[in-house]
N, CA, C and O of each residue as an XYZ file, in Angstrom:
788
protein
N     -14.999    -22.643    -12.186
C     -14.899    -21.219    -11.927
C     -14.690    -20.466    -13.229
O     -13.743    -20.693    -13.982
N     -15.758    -19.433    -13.478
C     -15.357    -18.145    -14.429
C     -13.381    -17.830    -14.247
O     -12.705    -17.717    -13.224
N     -12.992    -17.775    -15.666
C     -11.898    -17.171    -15.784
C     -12.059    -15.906    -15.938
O     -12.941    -15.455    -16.669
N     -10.924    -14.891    -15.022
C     -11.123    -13.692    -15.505
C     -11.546    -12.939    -17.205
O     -11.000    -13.488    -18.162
N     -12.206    -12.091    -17.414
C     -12.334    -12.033    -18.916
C     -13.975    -12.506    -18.866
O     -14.749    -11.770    -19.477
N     -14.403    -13.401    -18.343
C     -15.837    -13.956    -18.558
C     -16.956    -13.393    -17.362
O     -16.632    -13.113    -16.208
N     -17.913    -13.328    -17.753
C     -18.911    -12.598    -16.712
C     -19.245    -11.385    -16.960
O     -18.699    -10.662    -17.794
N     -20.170    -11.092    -16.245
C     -20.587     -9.682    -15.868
C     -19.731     -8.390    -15.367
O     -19.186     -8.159    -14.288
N     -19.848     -7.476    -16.832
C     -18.518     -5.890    -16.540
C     -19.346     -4.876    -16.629
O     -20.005     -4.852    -17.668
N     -19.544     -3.947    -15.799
C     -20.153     -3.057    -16.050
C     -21.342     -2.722    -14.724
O     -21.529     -3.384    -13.704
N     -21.871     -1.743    -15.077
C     -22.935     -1.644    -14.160
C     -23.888     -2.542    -14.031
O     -24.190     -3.252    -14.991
N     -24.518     -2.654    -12.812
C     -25.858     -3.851    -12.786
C     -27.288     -2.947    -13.245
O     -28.218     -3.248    -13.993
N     -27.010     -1.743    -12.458
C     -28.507     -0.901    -12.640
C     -27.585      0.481    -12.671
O     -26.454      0.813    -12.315
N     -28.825      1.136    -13.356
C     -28.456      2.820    -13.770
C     -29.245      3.214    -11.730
O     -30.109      2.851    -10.931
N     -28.099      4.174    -11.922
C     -28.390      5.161    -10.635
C     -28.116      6.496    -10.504
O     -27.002      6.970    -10.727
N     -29.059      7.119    -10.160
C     -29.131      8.795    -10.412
C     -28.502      9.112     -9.212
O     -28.543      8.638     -8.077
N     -27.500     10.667    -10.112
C     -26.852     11.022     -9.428
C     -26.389     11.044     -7.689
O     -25.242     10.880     -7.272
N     -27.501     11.267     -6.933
C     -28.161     11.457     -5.551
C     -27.685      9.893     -4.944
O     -26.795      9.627     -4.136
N     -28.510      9.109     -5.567
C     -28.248      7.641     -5.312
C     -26.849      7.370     -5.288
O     -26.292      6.830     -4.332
N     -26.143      7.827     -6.573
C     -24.614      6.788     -6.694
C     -24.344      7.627     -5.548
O     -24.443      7.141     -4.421
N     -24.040      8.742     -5.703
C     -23.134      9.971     -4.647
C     -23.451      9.483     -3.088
O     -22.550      9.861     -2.340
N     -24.443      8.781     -2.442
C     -24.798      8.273     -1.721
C     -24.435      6.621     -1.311
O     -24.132      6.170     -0.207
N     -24.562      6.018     -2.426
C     -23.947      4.735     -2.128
C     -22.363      5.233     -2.307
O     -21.806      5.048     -1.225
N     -21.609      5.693     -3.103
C     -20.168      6.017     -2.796
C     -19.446      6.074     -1.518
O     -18.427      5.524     -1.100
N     -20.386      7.006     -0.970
C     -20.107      7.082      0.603
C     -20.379      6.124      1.765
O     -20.003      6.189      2.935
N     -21.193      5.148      1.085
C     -21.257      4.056      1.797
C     -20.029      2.975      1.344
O     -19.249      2.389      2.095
N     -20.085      2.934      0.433
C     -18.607      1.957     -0.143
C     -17.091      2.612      0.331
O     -15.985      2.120      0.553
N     -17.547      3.718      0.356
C     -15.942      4.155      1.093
C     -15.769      4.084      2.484
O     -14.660      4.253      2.989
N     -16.879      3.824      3.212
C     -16.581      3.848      4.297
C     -16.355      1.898      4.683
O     -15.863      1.167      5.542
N     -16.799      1.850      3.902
C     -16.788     -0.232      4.281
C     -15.521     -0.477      3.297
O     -15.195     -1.664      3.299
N     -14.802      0.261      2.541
C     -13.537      0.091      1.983
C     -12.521      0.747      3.118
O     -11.323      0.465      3.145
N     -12.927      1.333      3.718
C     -12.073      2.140      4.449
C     -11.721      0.749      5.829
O     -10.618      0.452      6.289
N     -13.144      0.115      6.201
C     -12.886     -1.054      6.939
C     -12.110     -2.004      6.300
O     -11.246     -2.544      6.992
N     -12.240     -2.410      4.873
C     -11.607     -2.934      4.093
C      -9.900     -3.127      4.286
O      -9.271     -4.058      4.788
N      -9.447     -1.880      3.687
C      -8.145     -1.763      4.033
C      -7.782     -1.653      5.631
O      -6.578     -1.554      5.867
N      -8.556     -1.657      6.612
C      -7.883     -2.098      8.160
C      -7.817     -3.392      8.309
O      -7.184     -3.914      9.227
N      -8.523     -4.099      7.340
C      -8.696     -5.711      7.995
C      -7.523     -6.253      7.078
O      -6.782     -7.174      7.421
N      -7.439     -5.561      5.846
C      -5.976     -5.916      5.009
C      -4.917     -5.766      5.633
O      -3.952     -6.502      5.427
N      -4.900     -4.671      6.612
C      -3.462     -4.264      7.135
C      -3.018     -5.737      8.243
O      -2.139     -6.594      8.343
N      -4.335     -5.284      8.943
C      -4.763     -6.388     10.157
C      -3.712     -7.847      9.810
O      -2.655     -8.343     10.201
N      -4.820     -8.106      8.805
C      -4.032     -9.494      8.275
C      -2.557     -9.754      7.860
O      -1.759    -10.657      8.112
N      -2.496     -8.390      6.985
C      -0.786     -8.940      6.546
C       0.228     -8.826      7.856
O       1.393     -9.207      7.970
N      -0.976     -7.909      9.159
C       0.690     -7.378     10.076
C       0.619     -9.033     10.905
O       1.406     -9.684     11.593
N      -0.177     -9.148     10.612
C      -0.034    -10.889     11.706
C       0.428    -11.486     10.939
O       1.155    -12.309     11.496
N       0.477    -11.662      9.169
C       0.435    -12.911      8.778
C       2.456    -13.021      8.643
O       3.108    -14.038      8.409
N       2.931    -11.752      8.863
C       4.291    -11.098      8.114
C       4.919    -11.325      9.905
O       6.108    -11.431     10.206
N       4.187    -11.341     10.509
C       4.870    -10.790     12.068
C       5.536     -9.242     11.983
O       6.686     -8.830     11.828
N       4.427     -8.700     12.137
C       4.887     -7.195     12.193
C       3.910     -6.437     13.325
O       3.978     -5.289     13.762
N       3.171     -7.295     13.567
C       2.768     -7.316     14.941
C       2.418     -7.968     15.478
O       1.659     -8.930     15.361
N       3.209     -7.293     16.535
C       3.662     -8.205     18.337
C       2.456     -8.470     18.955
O       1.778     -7.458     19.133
N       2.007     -9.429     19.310
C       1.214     -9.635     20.105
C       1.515    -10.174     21.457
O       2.023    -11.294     21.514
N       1.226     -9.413     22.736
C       1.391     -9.563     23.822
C       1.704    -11.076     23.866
O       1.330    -12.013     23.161
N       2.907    -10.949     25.444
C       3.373    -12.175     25.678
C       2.373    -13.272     26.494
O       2.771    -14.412     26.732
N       1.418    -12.935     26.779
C       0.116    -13.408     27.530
C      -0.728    -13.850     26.310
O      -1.425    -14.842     26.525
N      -0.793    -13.377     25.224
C      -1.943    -14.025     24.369
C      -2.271    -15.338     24.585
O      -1.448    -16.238     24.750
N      -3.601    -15.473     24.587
C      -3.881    -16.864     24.540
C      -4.275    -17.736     22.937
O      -4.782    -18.839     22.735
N      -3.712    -16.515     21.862
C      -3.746    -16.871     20.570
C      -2.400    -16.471     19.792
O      -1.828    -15.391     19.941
N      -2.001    -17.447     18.984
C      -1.200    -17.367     18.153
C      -1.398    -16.011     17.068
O      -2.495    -15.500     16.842
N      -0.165    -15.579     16.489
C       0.113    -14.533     15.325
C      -1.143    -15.011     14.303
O      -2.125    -14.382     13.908
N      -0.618    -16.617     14.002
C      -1.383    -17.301     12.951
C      -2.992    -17.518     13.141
O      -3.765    -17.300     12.208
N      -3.415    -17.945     14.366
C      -4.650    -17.884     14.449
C      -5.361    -16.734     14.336
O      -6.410    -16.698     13.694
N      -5.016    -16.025     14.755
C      -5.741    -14.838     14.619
C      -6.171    -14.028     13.380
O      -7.205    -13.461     13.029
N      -4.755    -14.241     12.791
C      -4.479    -13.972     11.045
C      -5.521    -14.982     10.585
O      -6.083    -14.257      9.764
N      -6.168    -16.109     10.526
C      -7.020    -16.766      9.937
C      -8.693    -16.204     10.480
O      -9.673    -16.253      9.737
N      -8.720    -15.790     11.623
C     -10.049    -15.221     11.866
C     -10.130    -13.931     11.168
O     -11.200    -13.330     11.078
N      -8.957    -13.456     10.637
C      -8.794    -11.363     10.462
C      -9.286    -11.982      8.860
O     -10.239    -11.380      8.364
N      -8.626    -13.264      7.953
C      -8.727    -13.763      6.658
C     -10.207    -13.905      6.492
O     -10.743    -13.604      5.426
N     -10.853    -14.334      7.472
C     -12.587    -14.482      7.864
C     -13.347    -13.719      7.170
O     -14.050    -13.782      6.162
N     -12.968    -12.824      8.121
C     -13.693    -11.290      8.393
C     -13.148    -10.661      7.094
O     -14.032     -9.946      6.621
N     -11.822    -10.649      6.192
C     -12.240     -9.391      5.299
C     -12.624    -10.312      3.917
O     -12.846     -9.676      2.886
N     -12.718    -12.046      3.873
C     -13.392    -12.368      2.678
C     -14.897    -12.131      2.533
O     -15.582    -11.740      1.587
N     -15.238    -12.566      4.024
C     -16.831    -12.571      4.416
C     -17.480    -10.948      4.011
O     -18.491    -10.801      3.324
N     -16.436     -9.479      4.759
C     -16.446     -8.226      4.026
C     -16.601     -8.650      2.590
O     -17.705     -8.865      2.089
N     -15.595     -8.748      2.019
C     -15.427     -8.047      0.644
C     -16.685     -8.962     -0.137
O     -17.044     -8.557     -1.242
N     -17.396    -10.280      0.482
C     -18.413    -10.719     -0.254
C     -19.465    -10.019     -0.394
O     -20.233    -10.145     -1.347
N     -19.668     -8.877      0.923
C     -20.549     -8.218      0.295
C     -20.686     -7.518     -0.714
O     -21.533     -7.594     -1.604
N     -19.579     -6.603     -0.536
C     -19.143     -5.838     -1.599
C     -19.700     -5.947     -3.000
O     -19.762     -4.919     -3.674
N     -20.377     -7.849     -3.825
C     -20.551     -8.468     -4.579
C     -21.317     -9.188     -4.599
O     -21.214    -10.350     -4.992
N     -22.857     -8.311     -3.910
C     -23.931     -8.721     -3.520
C     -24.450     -8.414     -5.075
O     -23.971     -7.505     -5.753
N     -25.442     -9.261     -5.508
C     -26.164     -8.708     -6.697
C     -27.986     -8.667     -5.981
O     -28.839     -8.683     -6.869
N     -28.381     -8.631     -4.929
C     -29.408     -8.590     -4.108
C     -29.696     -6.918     -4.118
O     -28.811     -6.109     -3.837
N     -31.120     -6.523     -4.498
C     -31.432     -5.397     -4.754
C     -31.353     -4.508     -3.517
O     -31.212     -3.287     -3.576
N     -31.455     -5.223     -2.382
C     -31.229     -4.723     -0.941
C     -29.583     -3.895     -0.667
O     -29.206     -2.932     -0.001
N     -28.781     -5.114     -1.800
C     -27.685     -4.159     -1.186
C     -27.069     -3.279     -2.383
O     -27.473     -3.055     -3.524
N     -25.925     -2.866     -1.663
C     -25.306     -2.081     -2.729
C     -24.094     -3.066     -3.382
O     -23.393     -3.832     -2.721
N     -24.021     -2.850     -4.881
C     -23.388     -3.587     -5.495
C     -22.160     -2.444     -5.695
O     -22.426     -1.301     -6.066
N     -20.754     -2.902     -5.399
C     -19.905     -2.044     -5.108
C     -19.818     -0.717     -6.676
O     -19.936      0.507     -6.737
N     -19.545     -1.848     -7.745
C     -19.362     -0.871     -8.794
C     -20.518     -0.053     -9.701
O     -20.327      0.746    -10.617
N     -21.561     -0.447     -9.228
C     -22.536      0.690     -9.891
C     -22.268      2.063     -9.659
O     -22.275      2.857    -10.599
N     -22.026      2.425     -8.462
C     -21.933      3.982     -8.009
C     -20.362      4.328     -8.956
O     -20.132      5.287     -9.694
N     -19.693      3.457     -8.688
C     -17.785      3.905     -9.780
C     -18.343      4.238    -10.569
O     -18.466      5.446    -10.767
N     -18.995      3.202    -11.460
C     -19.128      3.571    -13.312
C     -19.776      4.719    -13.593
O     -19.495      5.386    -14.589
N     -21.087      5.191    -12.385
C     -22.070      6.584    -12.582
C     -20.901      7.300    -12.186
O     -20.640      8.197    -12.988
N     -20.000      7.206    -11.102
C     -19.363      8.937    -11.169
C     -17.924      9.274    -11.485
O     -17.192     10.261    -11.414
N     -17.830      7.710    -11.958
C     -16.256      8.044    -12.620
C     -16.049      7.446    -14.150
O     -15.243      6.711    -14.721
N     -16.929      7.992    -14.394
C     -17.205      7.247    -16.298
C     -16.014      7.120    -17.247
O     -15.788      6.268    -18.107
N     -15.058      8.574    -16.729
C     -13.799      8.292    -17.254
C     -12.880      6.753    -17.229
O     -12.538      6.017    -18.154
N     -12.650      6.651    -15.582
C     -12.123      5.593    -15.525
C     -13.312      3.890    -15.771
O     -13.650      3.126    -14.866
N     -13.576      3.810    -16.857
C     -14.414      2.729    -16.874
C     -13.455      1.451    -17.339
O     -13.774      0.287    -17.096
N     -12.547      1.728    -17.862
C     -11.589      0.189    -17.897
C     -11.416     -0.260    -17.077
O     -11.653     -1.434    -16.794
N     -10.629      1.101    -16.025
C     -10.225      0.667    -14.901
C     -10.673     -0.231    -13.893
O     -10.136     -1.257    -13.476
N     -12.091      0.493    -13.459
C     -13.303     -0.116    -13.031
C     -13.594     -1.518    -13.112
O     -13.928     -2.256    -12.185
N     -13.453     -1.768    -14.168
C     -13.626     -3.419    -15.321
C     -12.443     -3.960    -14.985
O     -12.495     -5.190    -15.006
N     -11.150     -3.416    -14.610
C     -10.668     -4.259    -14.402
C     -10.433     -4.711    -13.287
O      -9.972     -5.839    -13.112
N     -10.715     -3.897    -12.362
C     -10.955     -4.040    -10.772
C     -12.462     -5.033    -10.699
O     -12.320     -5.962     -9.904
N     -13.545     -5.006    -11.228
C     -14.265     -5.720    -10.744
C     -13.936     -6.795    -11.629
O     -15.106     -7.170    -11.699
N     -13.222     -7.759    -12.499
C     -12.885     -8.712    -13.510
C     -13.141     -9.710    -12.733
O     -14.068    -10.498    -12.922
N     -11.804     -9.790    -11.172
C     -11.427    -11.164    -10.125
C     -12.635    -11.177     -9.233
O     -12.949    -12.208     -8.638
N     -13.212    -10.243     -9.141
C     -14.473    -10.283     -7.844
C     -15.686    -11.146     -9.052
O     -16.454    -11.975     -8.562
N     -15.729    -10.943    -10.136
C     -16.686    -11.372    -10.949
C     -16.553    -12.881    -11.389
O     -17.518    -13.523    -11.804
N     -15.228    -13.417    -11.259
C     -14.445    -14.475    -11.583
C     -15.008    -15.556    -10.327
O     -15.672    -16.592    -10.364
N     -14.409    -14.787     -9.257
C     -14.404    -15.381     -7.888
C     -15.744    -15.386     -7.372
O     -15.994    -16.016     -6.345
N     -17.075    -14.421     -8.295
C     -18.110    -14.620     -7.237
C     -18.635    -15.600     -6.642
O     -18.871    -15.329     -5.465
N     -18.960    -16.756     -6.982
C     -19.588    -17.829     -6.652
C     -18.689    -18.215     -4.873
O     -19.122    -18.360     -3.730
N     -17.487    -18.249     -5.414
C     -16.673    -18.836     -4.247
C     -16.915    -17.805     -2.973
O     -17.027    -18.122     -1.788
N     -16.955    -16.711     -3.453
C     -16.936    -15.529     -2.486
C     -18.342    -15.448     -1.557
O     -18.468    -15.206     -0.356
N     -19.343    -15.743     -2.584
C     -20.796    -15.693     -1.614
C     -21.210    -17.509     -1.000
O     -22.102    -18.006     -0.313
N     -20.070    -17.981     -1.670
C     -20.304    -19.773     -0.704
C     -19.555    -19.512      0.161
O     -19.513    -20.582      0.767
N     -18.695    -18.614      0.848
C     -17.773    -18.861      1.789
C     -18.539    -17.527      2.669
O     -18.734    -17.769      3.860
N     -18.792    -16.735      2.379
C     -19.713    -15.862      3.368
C     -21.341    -16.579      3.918
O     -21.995    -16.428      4.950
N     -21.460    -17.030      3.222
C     -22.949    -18.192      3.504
C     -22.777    -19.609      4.140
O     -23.603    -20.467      4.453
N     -21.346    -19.550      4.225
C     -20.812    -21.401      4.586
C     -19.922    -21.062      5.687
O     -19.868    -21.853      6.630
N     -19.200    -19.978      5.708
C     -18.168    -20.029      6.654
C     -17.661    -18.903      7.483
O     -16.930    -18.963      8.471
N     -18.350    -17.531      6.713
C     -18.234    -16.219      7.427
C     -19.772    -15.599      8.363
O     -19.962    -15.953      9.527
N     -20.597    -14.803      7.737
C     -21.532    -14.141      8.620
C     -22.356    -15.235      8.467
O     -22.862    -15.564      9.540
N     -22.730    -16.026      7.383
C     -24.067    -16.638      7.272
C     -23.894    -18.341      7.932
O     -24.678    -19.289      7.913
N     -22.539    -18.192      8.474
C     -21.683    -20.197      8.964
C     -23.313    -20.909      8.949
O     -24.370    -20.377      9.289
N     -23.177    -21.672      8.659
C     -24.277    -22.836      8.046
C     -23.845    -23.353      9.279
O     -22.980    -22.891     10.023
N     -24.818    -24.772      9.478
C     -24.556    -26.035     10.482
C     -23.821    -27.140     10.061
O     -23.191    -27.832     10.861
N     -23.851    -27.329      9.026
C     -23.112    -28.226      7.781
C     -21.604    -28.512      7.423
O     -21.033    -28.343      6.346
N     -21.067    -29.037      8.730
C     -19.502    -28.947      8.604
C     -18.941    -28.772      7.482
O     -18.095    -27.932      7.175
N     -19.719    -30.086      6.466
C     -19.177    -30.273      5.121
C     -18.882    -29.025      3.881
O     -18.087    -28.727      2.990
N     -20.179    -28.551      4.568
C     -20.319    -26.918      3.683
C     -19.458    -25.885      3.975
O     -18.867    -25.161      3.173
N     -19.419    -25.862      5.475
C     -18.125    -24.563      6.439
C     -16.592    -24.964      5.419
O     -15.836    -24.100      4.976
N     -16.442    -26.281      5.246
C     -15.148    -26.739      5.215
C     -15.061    -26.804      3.745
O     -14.076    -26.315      3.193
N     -16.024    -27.378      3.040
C     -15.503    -27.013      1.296
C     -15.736    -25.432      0.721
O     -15.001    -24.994     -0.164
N     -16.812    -24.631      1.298
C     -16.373    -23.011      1.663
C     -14.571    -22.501      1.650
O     -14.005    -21.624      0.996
N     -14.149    -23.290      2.471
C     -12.743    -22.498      2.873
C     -11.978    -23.162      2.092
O     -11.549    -22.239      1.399
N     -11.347    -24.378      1.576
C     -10.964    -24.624      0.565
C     -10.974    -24.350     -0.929
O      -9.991    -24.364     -1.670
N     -12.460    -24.055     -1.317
C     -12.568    -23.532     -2.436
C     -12.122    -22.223     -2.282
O     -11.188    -22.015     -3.056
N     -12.274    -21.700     -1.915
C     -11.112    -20.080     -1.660
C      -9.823    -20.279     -1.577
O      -9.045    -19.399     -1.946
N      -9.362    -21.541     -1.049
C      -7.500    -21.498     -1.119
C      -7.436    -22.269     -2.595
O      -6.302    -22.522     -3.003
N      -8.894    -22.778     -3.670
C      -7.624    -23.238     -4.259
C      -7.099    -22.527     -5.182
O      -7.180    -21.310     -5.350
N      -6.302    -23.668     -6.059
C      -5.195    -22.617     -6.940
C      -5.813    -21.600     -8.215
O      -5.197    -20.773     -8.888
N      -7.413    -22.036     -8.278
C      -7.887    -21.060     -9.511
C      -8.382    -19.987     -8.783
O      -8.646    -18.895     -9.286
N      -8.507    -20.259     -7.662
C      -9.464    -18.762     -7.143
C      -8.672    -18.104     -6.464
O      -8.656    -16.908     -6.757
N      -7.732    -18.542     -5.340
C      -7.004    -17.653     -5.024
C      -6.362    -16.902     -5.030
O      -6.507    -15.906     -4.321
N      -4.961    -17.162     -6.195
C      -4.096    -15.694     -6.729
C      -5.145    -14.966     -7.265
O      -4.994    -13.745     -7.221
N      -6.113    -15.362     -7.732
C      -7.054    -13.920     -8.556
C      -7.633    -13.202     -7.695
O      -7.349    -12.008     -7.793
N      -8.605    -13.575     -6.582
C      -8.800    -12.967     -5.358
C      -7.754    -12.138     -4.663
O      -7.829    -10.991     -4.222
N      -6.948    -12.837     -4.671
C      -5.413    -11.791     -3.651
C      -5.049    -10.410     -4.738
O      -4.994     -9.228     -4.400
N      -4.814    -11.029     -6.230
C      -4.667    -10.045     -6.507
C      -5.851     -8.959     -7.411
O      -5.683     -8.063     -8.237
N      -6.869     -9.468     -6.876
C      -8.221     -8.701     -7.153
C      -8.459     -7.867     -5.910
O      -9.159     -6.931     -6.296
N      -8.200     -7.720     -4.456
C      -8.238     -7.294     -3.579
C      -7.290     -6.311     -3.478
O      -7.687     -5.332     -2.847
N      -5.777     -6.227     -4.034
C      -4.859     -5.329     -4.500
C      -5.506     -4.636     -5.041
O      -6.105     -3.787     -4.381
N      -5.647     -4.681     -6.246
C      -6.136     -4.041     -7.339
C      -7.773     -3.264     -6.995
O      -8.334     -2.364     -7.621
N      -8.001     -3.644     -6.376
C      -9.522     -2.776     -5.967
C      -9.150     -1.767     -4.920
O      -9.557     -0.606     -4.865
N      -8.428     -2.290     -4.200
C      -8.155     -0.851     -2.696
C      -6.978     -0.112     -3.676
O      -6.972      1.022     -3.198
N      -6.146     -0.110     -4.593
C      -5.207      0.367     -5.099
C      -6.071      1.303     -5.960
O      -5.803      2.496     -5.821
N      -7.199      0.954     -6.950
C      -8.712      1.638     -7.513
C      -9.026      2.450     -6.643
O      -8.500      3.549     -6.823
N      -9.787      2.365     -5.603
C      -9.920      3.281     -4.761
C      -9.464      4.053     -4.436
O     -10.022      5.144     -4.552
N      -8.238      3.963     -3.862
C      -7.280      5.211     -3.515
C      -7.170      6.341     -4.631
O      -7.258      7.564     -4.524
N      -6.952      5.538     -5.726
C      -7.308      6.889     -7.254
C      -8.416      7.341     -7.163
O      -8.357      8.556     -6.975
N      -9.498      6.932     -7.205
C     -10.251      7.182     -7.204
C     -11.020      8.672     -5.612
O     -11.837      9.558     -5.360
N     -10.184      8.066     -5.244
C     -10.633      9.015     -3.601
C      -9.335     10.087     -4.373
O      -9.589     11.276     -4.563
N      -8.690      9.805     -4.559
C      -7.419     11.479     -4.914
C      -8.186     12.249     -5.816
O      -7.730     13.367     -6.057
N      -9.401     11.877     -6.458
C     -10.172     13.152     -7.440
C     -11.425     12.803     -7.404
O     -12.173     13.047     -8.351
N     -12.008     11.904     -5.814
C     -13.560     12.221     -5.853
C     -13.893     13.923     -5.949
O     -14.939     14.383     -6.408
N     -12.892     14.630     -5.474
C     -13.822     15.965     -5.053
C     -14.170     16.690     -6.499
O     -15.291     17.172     -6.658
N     -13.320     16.746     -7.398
C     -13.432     16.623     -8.769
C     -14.720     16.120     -9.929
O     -15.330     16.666    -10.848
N     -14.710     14.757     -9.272
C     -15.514     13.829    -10.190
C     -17.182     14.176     -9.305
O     -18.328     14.283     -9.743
N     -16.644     14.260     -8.022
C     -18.029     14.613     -7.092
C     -18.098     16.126     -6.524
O     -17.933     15.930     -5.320
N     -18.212     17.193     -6.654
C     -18.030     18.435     -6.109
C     -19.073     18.355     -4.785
O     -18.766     18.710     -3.647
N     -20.212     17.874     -5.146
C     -21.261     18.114     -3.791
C     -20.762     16.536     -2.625
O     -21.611     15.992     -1.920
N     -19.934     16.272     -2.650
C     -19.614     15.361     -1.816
C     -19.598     15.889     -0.241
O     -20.194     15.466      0.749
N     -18.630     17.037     -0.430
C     -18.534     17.615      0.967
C     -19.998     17.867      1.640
O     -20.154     17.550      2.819
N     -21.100     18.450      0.875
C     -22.124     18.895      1.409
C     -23.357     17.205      1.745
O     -24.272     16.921      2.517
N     -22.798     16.702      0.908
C     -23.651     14.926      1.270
C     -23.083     14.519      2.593
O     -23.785     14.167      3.540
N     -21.889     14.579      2.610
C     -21.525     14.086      3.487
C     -21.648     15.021      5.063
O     -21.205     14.337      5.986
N     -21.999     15.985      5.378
C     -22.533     16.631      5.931
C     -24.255     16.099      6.269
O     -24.905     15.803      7.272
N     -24.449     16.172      5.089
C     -26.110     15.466      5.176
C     -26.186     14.532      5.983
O     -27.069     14.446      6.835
N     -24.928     13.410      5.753
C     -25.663     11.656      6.197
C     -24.620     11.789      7.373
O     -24.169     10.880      8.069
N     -24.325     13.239      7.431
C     -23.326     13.117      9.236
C     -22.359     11.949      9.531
O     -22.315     11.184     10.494
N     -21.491     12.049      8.265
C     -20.718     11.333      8.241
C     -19.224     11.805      8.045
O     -18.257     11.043      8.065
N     -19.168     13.258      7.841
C     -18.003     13.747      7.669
C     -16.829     13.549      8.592
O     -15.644     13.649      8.276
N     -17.289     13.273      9.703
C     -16.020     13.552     10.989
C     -15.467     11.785     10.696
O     -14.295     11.693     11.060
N     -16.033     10.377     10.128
C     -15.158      9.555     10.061
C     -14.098      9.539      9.319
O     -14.067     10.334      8.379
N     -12.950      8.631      9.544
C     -11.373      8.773      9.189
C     -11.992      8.226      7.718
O     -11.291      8.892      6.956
N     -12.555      7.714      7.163
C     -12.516      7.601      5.535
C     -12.649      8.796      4.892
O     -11.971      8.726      3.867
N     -13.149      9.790      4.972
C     -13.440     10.849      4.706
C     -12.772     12.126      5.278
O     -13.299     13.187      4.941
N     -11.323     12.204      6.369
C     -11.073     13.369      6.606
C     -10.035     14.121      5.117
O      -9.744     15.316      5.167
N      -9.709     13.488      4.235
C      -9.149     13.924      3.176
C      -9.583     15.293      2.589
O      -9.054     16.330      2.187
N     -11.239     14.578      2.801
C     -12.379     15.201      2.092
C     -12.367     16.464      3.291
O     -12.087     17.550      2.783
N     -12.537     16.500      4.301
C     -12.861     17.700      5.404
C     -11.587     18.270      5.655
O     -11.511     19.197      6.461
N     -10.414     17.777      4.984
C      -8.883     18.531      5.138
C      -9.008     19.929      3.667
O      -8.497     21.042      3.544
N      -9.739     19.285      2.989
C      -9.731     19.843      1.455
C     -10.898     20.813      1.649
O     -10.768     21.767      0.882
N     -11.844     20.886      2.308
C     -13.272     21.261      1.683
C     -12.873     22.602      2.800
O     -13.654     23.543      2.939
């Protein structure tokens, strides 16, 4: 595994204005899923939520399907496939100021990629047939080089964001009116933006 520090920093492709301002709003809204599946997880994994006395699933099990779902998420996030959106191209076009920052938020996702798109292809959306593959997928994510960097690369990116959302309207002025466009204003990632505008 890449140690943090090594790999790819920076943008993948240049994107005009229209474009980033557009994928932004797509990354905030799948960050916005992001941080529910974070909450999700820690309130099961902490017991901070109760789950009915009828469940036919444990706190813990469930917490391992919620662990699923937001690695298998955040792999997209760290697609380098021209189809998708690669999370930090649109940051670096509209927040040029913060470009360390940026770099240093994408450092652990860049570290961790390999592990991140074998475990979404082995064990999350893409589960293979290949026990062997499902099962060294999920291990290579717990072990000890990839994991604290992941955990605390996943901090550090929704913690990015949130700055980053306190002066999109700033860094983006026509946001309010895009987001109008792609009729997306009335979702909860964005009422900040429709409290302000």
């Amino acid at each position: 595994m890449q140690k943090p520090g090594a790999g790819w920093f920076g943008a993948r492709k240049t994107l005009s204005r229209t474009e980033a301002t557009e994928q932004y709003v797509i990354l905030r809204m799948r960050v916005d899923e992001l941080k529910r599946l974070d909450y999700l997880l820690k309130g099961l994994k902490y017991d901070r939520i109760t789950l009915p006395v009828d469940s036919p699933f444990s706190s813990r099990e469930l917490a391992d399907v919620v662990r699923t779902c937001l690695f298998g998420w955040l792999a997209t996030l760290t697609d380098r496939d021209n189809r998708a959106i690669y999370a930090f191209d649109c940051l670096f076009s509209l927040f040029q100021h913060r470009k360390l920052e940026i770099i240093n938020a994408q450092a652990p996702f860049e570290a961790c990629h390999n592990e991140l798109q074998q475990f979404r292809n082995n064990a999350a959306f893409h589960s293979r047939a290949v026990v062997d593959a499902h099962i060294s997928a999920r291990k290579k994510l717990r072990d000890d080089d990839v994991f604290p960097v992941l955990s605390s690369g996943i901090s550090a990116f929704l913690q990015l964001m949130e700055r980053l959302a306190g002066e999109e309207l700033k860094a983006i002025p026509e946001l309010p009116e895009t987001l109008q466009q792609m009729r997306v204003s009335h979702l909860p990632a964005f009422k900040q933006v429709s409290a302000a505008a």
